[in-house]
N, C-alpha and C positions, 0 to 999 in steps of 0.2 A: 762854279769855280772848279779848275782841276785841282785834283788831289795834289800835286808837285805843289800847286802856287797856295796851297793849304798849307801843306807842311813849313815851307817859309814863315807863313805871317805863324805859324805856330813858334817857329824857334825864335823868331821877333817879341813872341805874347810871352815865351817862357823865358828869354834873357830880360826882358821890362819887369818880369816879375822878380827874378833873380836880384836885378838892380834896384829894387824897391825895397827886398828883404833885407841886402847889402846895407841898405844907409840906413832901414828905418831906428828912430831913436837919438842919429848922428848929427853932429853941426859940423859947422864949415872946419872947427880948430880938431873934432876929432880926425875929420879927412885928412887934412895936410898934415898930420901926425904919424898919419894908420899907414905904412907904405903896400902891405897890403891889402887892406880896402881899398885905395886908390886901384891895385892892381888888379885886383877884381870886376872892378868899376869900370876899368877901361877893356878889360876882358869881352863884360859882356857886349857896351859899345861897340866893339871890333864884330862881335857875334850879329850882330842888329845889323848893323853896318851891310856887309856877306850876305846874310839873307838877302837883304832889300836888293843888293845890287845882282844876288842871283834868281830873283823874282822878278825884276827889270829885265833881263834877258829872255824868262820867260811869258811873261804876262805882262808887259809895260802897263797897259790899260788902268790893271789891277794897280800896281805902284801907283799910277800917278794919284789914284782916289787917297793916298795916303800924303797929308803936308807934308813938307821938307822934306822931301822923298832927296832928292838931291843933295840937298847941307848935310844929310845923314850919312849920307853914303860918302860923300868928302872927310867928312869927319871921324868915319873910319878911317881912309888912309892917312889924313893926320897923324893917328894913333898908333898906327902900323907904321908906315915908312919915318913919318917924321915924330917919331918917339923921343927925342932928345928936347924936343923944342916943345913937347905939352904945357899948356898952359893949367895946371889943377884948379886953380880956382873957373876958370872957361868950365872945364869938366863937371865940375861940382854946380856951377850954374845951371848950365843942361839938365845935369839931373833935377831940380827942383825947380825948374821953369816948363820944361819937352816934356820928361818923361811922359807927366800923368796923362795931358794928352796924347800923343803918340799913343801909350797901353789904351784908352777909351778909342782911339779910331783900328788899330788892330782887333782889339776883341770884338766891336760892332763889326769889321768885315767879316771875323771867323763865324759869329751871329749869324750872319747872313747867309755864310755858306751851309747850313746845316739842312 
């Protein structure tokens, strides 16, 4: 693996991790409460998001080994352009439905590269 398509899934491994620190402990009513958790939450998504899609330009290959490589990266611009229209609880689902997978197929690829 190049170093560039390394550092990607690296900042994919560290905003998954950042998102897991974010909520752990939380439920659904503290999120739609916290408007900064929420904004953080959708931070690091936006960050996940960027990666993937500047990993895609470099290494498609590499992307595709990762699921939803594509609803990911949608789902950034979601978050970015169509920020008026977020759905929090869609968000909040993701988190405790994606995440943990997503972080177990990142970490296995960075595995891999070592």
């Amino acid at each position: 693996m190049r170093l560039e398509s390394a550092k990607y899934l690296f900042d994919v491994q560290s905003a998954a991790q950042r998102l897991g620190d974010f909520v752990a402990g939380k439920n659904w009513e503290d999120y739609e409460r916290d408007a900064m958790l929420r904004a953080a939450v959708e931070r690091q998504f936006e960050i996940i998001g960027e990666a993937r899609a500047q990993l895609g330009r470099r290494d498609a290959a590499l992307l595709a080994r990762i699921e939803d490589h594509r609803r990911i990266i949608a789902f950034r611009n979601i978050l970015i352009h169509g920020y008026a229209d977020v759905d929090d609880a869609l968000v909040w689902d993701i988190v405790q439905t994606r995440l943990p997978g997503l972080r177990a197929q990142v970490n296995a690829l960075l595995q891999g590269a070592v």
